[in-house]
C-alpha positions in Angstrom: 7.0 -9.2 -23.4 7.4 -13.0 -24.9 9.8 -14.3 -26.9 9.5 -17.2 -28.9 12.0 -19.5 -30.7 10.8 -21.2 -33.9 12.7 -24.5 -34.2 12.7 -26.1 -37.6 13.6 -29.9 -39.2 17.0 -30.9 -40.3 17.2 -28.8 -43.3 14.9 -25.6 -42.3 16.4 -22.5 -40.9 13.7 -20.5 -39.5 13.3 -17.0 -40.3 10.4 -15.2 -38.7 9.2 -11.9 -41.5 5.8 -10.8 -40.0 3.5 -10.9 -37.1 -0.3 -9.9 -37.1 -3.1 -9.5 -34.5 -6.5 -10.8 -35.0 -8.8 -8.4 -34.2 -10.0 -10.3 -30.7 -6.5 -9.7 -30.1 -6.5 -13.2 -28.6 -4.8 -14.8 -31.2 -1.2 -14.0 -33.2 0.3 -15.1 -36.3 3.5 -15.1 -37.3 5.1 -16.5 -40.9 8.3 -18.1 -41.2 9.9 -18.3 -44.5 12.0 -21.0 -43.6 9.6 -23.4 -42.4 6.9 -22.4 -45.3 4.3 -22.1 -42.1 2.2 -19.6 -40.5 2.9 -20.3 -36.5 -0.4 -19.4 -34.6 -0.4 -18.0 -31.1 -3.1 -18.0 -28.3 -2.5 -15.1 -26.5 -3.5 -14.6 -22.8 -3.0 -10.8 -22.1 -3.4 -10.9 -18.5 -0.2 -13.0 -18.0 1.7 -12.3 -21.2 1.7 -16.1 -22.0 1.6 -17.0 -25.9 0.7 -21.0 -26.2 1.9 -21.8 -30.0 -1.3 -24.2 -31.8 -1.1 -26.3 -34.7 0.6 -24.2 -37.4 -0.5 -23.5 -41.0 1.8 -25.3 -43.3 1.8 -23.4 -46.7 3.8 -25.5 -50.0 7.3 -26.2 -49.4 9.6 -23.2 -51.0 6.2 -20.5 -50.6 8.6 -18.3 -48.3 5.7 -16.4 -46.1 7.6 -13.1 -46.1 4.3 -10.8 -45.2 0.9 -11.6 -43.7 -2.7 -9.4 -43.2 -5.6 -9.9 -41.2 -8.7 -8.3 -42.5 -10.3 -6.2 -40.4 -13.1 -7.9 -39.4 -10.6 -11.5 -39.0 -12.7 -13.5 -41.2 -9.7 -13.8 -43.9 -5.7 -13.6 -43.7 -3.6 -13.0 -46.6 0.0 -14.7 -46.9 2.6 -13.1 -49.5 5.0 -15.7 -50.4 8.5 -14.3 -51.5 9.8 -17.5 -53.3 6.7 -18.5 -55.7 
């Protein structure tokens, strides 16, 4: 199990909504509505470890509230709650 605290900028409360698996299942992604991002996660499943990348920024006030990884990882879909 790993637990991850997002950490925002002066004015951003993150708020993690949704977490999907690409199908290698070596890589995670999570949205935060507060931050307007998609956070991206290397996963190593022999040790647990999740190192976070460079994160997707969306347009400030998108609110990410749902994400979907087709099956074949070639395309994700963000649903934005705000716009």
């Amino acid at each position: 199990t790993h637990t991850e605290q997002h950490k925002g900028e002066a004015k951003q409360t993150p708020r993690g909504h949704c977490g999907a698996f690409h199908p290698n299942d070596k890589v995670a992604y999570v949205v935060d509505l507060g931050l307007d991002k998609v956070l991206v996660f290397d996963l190593n499943r022999d040790t647990g470890a999740a190192a976070q990348k460079e994160p997707i920024a969306l347009p400030a006030g998108t609110g990410p509230r749902h994400i979907h990884v087709t099956p074949a990882g070639d395309w994700a879909f963000v649903n934005g709650e705000l716009n």
